[in-house]
C-alpha positions as CSV (number, residue, x, y, z in Angstrom):
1,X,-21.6,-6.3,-201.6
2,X,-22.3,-2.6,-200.5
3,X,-23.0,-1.3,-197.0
4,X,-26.3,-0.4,-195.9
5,X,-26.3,2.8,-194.5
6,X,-29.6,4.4,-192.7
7,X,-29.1,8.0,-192.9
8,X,-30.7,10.9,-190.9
9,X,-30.3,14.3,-189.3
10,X,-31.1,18.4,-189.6
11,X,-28.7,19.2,-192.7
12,X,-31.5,18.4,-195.6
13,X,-28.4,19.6,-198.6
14,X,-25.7,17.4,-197.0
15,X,-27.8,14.5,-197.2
16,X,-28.8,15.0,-200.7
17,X,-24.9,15.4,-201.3
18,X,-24.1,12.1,-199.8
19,X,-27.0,10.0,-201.8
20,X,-25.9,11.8,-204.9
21,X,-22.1,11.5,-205.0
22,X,-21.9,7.6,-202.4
23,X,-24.3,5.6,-204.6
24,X,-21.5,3.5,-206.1
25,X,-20.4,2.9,-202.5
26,X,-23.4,2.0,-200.1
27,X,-27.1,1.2,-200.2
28,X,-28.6,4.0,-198.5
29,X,-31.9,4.7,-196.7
30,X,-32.9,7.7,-194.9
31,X,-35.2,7.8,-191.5
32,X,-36.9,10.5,-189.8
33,X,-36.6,11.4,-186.2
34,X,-39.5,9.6,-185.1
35,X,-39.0,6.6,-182.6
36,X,-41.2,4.3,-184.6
37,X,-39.8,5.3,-188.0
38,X,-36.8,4.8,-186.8
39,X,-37.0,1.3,-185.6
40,X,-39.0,0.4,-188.4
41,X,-36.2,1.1,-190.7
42,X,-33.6,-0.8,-188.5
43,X,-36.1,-4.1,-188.6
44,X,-36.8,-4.1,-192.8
45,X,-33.2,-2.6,-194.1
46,X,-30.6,-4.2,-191.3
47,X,-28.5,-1.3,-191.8
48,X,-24.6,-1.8,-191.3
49,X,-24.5,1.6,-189.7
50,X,-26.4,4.5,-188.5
51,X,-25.4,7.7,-190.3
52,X,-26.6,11.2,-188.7
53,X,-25.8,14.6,-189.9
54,X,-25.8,16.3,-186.5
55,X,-26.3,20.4,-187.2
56,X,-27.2,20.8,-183.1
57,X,-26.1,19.1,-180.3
58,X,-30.2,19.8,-179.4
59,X,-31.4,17.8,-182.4
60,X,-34.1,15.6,-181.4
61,X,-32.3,12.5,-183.9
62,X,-29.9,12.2,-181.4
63,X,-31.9,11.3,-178.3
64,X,-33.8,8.8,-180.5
65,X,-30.8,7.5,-181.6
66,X,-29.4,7.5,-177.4
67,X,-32.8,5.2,-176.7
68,X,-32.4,2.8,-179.9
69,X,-29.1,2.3,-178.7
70,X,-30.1,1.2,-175.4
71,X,-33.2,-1.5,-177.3
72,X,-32.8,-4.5,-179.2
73,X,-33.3,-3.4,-183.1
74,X,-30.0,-0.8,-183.0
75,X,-28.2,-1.9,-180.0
76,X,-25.4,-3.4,-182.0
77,X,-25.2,-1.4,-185.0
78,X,-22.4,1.3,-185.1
79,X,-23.5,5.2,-185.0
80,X,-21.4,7.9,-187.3
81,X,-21.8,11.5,-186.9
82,X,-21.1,14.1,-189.2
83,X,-21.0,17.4,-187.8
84,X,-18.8,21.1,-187.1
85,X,-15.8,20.3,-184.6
86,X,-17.5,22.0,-181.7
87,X,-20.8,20.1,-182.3
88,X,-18.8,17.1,-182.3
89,X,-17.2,18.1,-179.2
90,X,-20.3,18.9,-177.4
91,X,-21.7,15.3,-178.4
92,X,-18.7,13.7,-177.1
93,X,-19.6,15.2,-173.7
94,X,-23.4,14.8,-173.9
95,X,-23.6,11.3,-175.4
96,X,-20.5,9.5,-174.2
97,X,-21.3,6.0,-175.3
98,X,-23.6,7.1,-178.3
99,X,-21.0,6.9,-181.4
100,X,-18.3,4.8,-182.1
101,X,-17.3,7.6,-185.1
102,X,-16.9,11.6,-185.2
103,X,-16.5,13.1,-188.5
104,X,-15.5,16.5,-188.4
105,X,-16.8,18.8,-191.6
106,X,-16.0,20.3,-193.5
107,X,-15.4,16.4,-195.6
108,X,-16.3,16.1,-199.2
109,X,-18.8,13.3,-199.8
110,X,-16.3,11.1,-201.1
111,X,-13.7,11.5,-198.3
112,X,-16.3,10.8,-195.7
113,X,-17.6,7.6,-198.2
114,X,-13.9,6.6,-197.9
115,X,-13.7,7.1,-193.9
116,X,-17.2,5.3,-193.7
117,X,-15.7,2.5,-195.8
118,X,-12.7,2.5,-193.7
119,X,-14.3,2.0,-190.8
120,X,-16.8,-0.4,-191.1
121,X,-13.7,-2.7,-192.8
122,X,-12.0,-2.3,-189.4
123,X,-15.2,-3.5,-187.3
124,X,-15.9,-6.4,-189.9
125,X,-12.3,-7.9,-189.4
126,X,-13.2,-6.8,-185.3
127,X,-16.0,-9.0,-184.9
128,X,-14.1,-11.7,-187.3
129,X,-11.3,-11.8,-185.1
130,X,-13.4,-12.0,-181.8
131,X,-15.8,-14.6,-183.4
132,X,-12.5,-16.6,-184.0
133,X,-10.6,-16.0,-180.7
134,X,-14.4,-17.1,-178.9
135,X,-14.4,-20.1,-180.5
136,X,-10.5,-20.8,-180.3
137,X,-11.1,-19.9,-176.0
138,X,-14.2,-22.1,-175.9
139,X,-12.6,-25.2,-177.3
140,X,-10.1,-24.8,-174.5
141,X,-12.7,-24.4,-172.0
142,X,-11.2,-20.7,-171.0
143,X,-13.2,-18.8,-168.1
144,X,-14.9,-15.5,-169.5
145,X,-14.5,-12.3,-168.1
146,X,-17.8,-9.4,-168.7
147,X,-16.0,-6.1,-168.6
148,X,-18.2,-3.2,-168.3
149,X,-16.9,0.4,-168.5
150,X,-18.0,3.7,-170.3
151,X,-14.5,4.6,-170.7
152,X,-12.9,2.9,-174.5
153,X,-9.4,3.4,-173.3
154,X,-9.6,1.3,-170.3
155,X,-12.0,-1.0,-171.9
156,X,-9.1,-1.9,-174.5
157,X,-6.8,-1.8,-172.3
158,X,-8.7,-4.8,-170.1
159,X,-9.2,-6.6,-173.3
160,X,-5.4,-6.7,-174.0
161,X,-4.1,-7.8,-171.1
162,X,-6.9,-10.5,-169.8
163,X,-7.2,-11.8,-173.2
164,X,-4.1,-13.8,-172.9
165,X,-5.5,-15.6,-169.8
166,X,-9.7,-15.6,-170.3
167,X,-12.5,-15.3,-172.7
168,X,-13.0,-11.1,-172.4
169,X,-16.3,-9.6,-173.6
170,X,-16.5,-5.5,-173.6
171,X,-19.1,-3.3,-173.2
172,X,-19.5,0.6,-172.7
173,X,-22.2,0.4,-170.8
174,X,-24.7,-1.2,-168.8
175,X,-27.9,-1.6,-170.4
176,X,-27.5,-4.9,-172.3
177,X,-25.9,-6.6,-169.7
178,X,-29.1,-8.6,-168.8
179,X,-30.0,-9.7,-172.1
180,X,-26.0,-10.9,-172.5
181,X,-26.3,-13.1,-169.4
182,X,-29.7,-14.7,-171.4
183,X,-27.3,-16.8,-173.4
184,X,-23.9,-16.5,-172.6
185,X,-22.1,-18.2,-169.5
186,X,-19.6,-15.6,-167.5
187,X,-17.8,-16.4,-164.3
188,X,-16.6,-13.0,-163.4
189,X,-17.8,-9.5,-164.2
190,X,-15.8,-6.5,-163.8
191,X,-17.7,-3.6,-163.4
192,X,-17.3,0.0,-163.5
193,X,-18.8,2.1,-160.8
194,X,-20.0,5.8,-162.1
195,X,-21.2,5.0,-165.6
196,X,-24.1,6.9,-167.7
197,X,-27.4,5.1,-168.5
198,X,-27.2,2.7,-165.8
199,X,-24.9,2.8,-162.8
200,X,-22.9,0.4,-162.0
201,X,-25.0,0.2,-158.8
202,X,-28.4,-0.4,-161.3
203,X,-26.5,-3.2,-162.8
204,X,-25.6,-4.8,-160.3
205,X,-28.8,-5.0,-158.7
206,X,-30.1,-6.2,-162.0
207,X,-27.8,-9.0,-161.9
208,X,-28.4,-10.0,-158.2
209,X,-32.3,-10.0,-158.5
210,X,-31.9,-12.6,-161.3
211,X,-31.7,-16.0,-159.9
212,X,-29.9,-17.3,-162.8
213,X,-27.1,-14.7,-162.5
214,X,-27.3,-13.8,-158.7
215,X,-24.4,-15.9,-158.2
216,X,-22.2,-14.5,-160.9
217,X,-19.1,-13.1,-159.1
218,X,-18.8,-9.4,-159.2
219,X,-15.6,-7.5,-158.6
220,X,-16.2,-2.7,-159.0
221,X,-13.4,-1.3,-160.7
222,X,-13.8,2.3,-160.0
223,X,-12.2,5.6,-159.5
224,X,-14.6,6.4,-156.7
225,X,-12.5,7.2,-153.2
226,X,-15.0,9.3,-151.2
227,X,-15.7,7.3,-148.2
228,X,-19.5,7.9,-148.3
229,X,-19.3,6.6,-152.2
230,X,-17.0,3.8,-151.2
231,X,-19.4,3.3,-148.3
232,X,-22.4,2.7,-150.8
233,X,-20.4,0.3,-153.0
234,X,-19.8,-2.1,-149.7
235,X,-23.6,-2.2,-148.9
236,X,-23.5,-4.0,-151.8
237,X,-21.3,-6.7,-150.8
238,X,-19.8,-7.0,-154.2
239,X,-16.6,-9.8,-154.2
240,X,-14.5,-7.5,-155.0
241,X,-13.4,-4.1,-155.0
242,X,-10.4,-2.3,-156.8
243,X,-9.4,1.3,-157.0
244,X,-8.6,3.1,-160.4
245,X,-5.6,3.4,-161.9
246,X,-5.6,-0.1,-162.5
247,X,-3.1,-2.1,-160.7
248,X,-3.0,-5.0,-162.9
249,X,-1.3,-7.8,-160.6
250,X,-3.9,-6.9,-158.0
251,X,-6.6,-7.6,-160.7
252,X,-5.6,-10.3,-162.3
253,X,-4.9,-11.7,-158.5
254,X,-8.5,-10.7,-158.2
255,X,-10.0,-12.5,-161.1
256,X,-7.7,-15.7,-160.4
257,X,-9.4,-16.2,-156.7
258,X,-13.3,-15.3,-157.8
259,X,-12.8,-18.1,-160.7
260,X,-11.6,-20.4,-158.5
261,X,-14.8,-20.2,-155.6
């Protein structure tokens, strides 16, 4: 079965190159840059990925793309970008947690088919491997740990080492953290302090003015050491609090007691 891939963005040619010479690879679609178009398309064709030819780090796709990313119809489907290294670069910097893939041009249609391919193979056997571990941890009644954190590499990290020990579920960022605690059952959340989109102050507050969550234990993982920063993260009265670099006894020392109260 092929990919479905959504495709828009401001280079017209590149597009017409991709449909012309990837046909025998993916189903493809193209979208405009307007909001409802956009969702539209995401509703009917259930696109394994979002593809965007990015010739601007202005172009107005990309802001749509930042606000479907933070709704239900695209939350969870990956975003590619194609685009010149220092567009790329300027992306990365502008929209932190908007793409999971940067494709640097120039790339012939069939190399960037083939890194496409490539990478939605290696988020298929992702989610495979977490739908079997989550079922593997819930039949031994493992306590699950929400880690939320805009930065991948400590993300990963977390998932590595607590993984061995509790259920781990990672996100980038904070905005679906709500609509996670609708259905799922965590008994710990670590939580990053300085994240874009939502603070980790906003979700917190989110979390505490919920009656079914208020109780969840919360333990800030942050870099933050100014004292009127660290000042504003103990008016919350979080659980927990733990300085960046991790120190990973201290944490996991952490975790232990909160599941244990």
């Amino acid at each position: 079965m092929k990919y479905k891939i959504l495709v828009s963005g401001d280079n017209s040619m590149f597009i017409k190159d991709f449909f012309q010479y990837t046909e025998q690879y993916f189903d493809c679609l193209t979208t405009s840059d307007i909001q409802r178009d956009i969702i539209g398309h995401f509703e009917l064709f259930k696109p394994d990925v979002f593809l965007i030819f990015a010739e601007s780090e202005n172009s107005e796709i990309l802001s749509r793309a930042e606000q479907l990313r933070s709704g239900e119809s695209g939350g969870n489907t990956p975003v590619v970008i194609v685009g010149r290294s220092e567009i790329c670069m300027k992306l990365q910097r502008m929209y932190p947690t908007l793409a999971e893939l940067y494709i640097k041009r120039p790339v012939s249609p069939d190399n960037l088919a083939l890194a496409i391919i490539d990478f939605l193979d290696r988020n298929k056997l992702e989610k495979l491997k977490e739908k079997a571990a989550k079922e593997q941890s819930e039949e031994n009644g493992r306590k699950h740990i929400l880690v939320v954190d805009d930065d991948r590499t400590v993300l990963k990290m977390l998932k590595t080492a607590l993984s061995e020990t509790y259920e781990v579920t990672a996100m980038l960022n904070g905005v679906l953290v709500e609509k996670f605690l609708e259905s799922k059952k965590v008994d710990v959340i670590i939580l990053d302090y300085e994240m874009p989109i939502m603070t980790g102050a906003d979700v917190y507050r989110q979390i505490k003015l919920n009656p079914k969550t208020a109780d969840i234990p919360i333990c800030f993982l942050t870099g933050v050491s100014e004292r009127s920063k660290v000042a504003e993260i103990m008016q919350l009265r979080p659980r927990g609090y733990l300085l960046k670099p991790i120190n990973m006894e201290m944490l996991l020392s952490t975790i232990s007691n909160l599941t244990e109260t």
